[in-house]
C-alpha positions as CSV (number, residue, x, y, z in Angstrom):
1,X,-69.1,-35.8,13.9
2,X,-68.6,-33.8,17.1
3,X,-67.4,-31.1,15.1
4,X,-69.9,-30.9,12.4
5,X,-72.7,-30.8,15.4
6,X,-71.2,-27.6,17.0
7,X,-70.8,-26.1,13.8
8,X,-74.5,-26.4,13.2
9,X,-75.6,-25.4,17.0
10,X,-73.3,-22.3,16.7
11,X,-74.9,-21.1,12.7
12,X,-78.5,-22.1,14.7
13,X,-77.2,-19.4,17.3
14,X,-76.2,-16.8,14.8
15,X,-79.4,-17.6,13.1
16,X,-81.8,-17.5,15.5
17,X,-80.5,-15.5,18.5
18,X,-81.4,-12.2,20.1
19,X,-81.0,-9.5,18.1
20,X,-78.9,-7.5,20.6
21,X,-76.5,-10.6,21.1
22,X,-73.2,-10.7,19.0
23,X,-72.3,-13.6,16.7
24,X,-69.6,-15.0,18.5
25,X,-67.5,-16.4,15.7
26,X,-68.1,-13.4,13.0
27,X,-67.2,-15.7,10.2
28,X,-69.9,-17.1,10.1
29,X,-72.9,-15.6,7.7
30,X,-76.2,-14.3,9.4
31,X,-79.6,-13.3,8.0
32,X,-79.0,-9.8,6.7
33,X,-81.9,-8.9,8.5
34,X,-81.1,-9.9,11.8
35,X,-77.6,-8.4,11.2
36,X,-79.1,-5.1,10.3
37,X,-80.8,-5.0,13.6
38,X,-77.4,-5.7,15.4
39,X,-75.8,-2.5,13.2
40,X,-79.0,-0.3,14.2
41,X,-77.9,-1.1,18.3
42,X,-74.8,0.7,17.9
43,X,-76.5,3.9,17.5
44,X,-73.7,6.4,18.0
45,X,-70.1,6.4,17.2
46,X,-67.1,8.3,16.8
47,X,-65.4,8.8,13.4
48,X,-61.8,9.5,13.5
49,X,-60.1,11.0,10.6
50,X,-56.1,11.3,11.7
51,X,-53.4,11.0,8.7
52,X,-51.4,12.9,6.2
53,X,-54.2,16.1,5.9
54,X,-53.6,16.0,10.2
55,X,-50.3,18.0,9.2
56,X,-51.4,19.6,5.7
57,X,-54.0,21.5,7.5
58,X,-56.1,20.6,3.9
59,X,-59.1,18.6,3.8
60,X,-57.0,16.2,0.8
61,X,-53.3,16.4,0.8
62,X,-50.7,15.8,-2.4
63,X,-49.0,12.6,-1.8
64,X,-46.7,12.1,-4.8
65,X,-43.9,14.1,-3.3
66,X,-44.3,12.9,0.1
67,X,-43.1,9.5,1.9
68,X,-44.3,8.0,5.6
69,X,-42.3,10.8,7.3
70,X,-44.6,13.3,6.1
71,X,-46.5,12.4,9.0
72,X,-44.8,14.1,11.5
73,X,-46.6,11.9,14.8
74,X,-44.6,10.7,17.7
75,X,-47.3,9.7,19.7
76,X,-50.7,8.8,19.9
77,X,-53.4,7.4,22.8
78,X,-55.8,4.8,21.2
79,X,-57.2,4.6,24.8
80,X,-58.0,7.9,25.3
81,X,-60.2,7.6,22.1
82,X,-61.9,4.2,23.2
83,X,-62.1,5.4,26.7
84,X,-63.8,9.1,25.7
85,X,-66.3,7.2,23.2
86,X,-67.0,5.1,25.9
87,X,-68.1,7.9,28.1
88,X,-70.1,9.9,25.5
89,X,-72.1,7.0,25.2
90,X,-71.3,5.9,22.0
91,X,-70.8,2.1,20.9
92,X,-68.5,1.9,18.2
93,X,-65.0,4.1,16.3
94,X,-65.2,4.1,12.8
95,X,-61.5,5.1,11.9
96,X,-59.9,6.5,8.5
97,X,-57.4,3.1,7.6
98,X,-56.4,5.0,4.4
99,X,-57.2,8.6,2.8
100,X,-57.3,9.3,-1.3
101,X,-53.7,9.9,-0.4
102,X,-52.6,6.1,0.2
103,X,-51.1,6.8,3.6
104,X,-52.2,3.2,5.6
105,X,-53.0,3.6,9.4
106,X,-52.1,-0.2,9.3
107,X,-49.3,-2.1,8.7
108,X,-49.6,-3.2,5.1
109,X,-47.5,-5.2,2.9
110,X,-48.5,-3.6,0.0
111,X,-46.4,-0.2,0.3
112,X,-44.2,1.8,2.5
113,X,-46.3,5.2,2.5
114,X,-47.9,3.6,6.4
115,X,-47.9,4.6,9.4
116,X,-45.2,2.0,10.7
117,X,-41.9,3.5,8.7
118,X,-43.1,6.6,9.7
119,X,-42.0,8.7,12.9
120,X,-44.7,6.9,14.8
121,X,-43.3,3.7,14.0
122,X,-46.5,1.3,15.3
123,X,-49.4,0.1,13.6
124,X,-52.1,2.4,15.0
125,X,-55.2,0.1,14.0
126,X,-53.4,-2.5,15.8
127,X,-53.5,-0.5,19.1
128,X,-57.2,0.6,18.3
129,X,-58.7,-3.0,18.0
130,X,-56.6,-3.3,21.4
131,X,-57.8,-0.1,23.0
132,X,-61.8,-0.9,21.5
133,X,-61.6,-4.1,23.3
134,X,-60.6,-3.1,26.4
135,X,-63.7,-0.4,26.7
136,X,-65.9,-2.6,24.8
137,X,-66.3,-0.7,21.7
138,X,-66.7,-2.4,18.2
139,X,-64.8,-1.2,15.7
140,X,-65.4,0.0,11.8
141,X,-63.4,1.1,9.0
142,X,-63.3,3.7,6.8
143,X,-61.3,3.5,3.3
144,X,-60.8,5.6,0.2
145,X,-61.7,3.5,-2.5
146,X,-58.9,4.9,-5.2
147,X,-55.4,6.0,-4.5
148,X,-53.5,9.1,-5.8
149,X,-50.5,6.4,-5.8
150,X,-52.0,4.6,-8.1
151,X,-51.6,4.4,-12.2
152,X,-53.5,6.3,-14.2
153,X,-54.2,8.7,-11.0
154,X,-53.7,12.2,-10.7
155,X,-52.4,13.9,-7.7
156,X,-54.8,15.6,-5.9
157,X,-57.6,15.0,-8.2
158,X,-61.4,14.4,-7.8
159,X,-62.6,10.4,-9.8
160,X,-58.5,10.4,-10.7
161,X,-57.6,7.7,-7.9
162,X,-56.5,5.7,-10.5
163,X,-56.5,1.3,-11.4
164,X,-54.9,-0.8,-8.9
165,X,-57.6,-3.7,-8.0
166,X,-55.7,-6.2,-7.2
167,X,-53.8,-3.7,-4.4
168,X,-57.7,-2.6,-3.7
169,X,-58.1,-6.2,-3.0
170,X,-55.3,-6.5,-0.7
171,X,-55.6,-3.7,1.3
172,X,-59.4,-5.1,2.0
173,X,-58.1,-8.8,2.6
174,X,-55.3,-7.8,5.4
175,X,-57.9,-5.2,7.1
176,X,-60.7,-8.0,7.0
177,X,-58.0,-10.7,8.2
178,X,-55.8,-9.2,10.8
179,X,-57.6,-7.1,12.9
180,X,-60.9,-9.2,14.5
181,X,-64.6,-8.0,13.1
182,X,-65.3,-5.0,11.6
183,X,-68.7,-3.8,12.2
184,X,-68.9,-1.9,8.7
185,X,-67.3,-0.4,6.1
186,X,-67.3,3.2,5.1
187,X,-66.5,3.2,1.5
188,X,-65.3,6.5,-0.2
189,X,-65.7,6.9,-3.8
190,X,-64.5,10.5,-4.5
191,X,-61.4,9.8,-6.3
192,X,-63.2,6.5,-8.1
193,X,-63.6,2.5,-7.2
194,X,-59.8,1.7,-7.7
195,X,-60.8,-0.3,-11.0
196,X,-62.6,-2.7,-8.4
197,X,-66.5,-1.9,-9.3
198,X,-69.1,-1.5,-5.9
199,X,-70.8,-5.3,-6.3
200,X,-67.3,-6.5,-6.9
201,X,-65.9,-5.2,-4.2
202,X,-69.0,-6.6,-1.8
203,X,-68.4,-9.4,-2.6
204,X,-65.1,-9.8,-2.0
205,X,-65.3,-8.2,1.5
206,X,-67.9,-11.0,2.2
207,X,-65.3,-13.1,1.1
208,X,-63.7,-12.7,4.3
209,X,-66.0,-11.3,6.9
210,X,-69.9,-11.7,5.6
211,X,-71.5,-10.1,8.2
212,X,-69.8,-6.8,7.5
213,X,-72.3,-4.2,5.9
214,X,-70.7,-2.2,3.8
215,X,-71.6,1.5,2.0
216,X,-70.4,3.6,-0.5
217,X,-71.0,7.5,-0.1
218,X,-71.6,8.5,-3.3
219,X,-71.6,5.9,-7.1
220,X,-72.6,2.8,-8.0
221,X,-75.2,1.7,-5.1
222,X,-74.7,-1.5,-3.5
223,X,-74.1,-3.2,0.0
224,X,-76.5,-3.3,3.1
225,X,-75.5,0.5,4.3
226,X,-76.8,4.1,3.7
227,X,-73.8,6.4,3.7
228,X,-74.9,10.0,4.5
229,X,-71.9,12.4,4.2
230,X,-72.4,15.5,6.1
231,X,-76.0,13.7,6.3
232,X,-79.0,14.1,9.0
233,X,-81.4,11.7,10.4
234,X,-84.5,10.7,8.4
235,X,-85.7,6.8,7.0
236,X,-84.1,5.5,4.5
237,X,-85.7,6.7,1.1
238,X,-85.4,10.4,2.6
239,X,-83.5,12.0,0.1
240,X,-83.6,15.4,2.3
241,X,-81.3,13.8,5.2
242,X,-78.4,13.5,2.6
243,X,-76.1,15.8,0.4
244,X,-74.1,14.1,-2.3
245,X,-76.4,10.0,-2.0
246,X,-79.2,11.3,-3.7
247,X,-80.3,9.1,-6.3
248,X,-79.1,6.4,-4.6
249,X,-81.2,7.1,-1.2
250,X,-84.7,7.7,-3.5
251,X,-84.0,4.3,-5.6
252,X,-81.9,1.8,-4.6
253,X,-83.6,-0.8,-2.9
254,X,-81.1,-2.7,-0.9
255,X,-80.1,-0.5,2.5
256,X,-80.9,-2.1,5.7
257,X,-79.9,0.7,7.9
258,X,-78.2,4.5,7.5
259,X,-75.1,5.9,8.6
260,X,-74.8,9.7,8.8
261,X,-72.0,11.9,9.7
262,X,-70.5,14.9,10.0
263,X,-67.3,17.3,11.5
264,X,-67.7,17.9,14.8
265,X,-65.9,21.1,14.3
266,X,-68.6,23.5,13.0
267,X,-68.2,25.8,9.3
268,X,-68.9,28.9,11.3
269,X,-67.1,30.5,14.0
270,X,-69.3,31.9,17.4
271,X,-69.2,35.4,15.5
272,X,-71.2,34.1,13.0
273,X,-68.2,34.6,10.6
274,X,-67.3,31.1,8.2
275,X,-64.2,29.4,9.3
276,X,-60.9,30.2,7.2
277,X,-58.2,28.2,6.6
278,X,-57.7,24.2,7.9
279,X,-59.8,21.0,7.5
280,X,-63.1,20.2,8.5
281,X,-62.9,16.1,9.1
282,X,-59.0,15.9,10.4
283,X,-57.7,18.5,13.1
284,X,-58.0,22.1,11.4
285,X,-55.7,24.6,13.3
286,X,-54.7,25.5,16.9
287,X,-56.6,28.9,16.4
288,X,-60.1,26.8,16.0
289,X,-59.0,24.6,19.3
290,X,-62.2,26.1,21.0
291,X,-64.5,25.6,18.4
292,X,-67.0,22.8,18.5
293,X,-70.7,21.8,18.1
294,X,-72.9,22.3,21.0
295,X,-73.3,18.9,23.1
296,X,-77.2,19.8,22.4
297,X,-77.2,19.8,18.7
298,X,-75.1,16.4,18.4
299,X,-77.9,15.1,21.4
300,X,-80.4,16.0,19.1
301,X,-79.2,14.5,16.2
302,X,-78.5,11.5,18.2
303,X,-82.1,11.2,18.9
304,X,-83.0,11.7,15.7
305,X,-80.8,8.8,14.7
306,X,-82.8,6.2,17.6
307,X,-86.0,7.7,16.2
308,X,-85.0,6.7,12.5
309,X,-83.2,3.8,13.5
310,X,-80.0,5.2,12.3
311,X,-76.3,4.9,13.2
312,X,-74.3,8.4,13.9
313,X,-71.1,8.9,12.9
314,X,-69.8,11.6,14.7
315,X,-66.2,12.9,13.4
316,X,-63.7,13.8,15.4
317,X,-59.9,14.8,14.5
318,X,-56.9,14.4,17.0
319,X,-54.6,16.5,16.9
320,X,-50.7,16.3,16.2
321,X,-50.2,14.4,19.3
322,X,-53.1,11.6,18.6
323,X,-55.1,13.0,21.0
324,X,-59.0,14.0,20.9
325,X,-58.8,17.9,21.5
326,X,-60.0,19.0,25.4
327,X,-63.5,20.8,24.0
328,X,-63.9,18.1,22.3
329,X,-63.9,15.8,25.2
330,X,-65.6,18.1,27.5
331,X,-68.7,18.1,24.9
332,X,-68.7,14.4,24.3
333,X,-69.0,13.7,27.9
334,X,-71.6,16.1,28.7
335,X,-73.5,14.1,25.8
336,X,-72.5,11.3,27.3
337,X,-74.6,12.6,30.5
338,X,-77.3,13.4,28.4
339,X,-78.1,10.0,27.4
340,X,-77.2,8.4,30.7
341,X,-79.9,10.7,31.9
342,X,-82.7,9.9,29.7
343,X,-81.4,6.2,29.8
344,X,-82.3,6.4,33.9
345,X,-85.3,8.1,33.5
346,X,-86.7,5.5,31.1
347,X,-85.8,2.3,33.8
């Protein structure tokens, strides 16, 4: 009896409560509305993209002739991410769990191409969640959809991330189970769904977390979220604030709230020259260590994403060592003093 009553006080909180305030047992389903409103307040995040392309210095990296020691990490700081989001003002990481490539950031049981038989050895998400609950900063995920590791796939290859949905499945089901709530997911369909179709695979996230919004950059449309790759801010329905989401954006019918993001680490050099060589979303090469957006362009953005009532993704990519490179900090925390500013000034 006693049991059954908090049960119902606690779905009346969820339910009914602020919509700044946290469900405290995230299991438990919310309107969609409300939850959209609790999405819109993180406002700004950091996306970090750190995995096999780190050391390729290629934006998607071959996999089939590579095992967990291709990633050549020895060490990484989780805390010096949480703790420089923290102080750029930003409220959430959105981290890359697994690339087209199948290299897991996590400690699956459904291969050995992860981060814990490599030279690394520890389950980096694990020491994330850690790190994001010590500076109070939620957490999402990021995941490529398909799998170069997978049948039918071809290495390397755009829609060729071949059929596995039942591994699909159980990569979702051990990120959604082990590592507390995940704000969102960031769903990439470049190399295909996995054999898993987009309402399929909603539902079965919802299976295990239902508050979780989750969004799909480019295919079939469904979920809550608006993914904007290398997006801008605008309402949703703007099909100007996003490159490859078009169709989607002008007539789908079910976003609640938009994500956009894109590389910190700018195409064009200061000469005016375009960038050679490296990635754009992982760390690109030593000789680009000084290059970075201007703390005023990203503040911009940023309040272009409060206007809109967006979410900002901003990517970052540590380097070999799993750390966020120094301009990079530098600039984050002078944005960080920017909305501090203009967060005083409004008291």
């Amino acid at each position: 009896m006693m049991k059954n009553k908090l049960l119902k006080i606690a779905v009346c909180i969820a339910l009914f409560g602020c919509s700044n305030e946290r469900v405290t047992d995230y299991r438990i389903k919310i309107d969609d509305h409300l939850r959209a409103e609790q999405i819109k307040d993180l406002k700004f995040g950091m996306f970090i993209c750190w995995s096999f392309s780190t050391f390729s210095g290629m934006e998607w990296t071959h996999t089939l002739d590579k095992d967990a020691s291709y990633f050549r990490a020895t060490e990484v700081d989780t805390d010096q991410w949480a703790r420089v989001a923290k102080e750029a003002g930003m409220n959430y990481i959105l981290f890359l769990a697994k690339h087209h490539d199948g290299f897991c950031l996590w400690d699956t049981q459904t291969t050995d191409k992860k981060v814990t038989n490599s030279s690394l050895g520890i389950d980096v998400l694990a020491a994330l969640r850690e790190s994001c609950d010590k500076y109070g900063i939620k957490l999402a995920l990021y995941f490529s959809e398909g799998d170069w590791n997978w049948p039918g796939a071809e290495d390397g290859g755009w829609m060729k991330g071949g059929h596995h949905p039942e591994m699909k499945k159980a990569q979702l089901e051990e990120l959604l189970t082990q590592y507390g709530p995940i704000e969102f997911l960031w769903m990439d369909h470049a190399v295909g769904d996995g054999g898993l179709n987009h309402e399929e695979t909603v539902k079965w996230v919802h299976q295990f977390q239902p508050n979780t919004f989750v969004g799909f950059n480019t295919g079939e449309p469904a979920g809550r979220l608006n993914l904007r790759e290398r997006g801008s801010p605008g309402e949703i329905g703007d099909t100007t604030a996003t490159m490859y989401n078009k169709k989607a954006e002008a007539e789908y019918q079910g976003y609640l709230v938009a994500e956009f993001t894109y590389p910190f680490l700018p195409a064009y050099q200061e000469d005016g020259t375009k960038r050679t060589g490296g990635a754009d979303w992982f760390y690109s090469l030593p000789e680009y260590d000084n290059l970075v957006h201007p703390a005023e362009k990203i503040y911009a953005d940023y309040l272009g994403a409060l206007k809109y009532g967006n979410i900002f993704s901003l990517n970052v990519g540590p380097d070999y060592n799993g750390r966020i490179r120094e301009i990079d900090v530098k600039t984050l925390q002078q944005i960080g003093r920017y909305i501090r500013d203009a967060n005083s000034d409004n008291e």
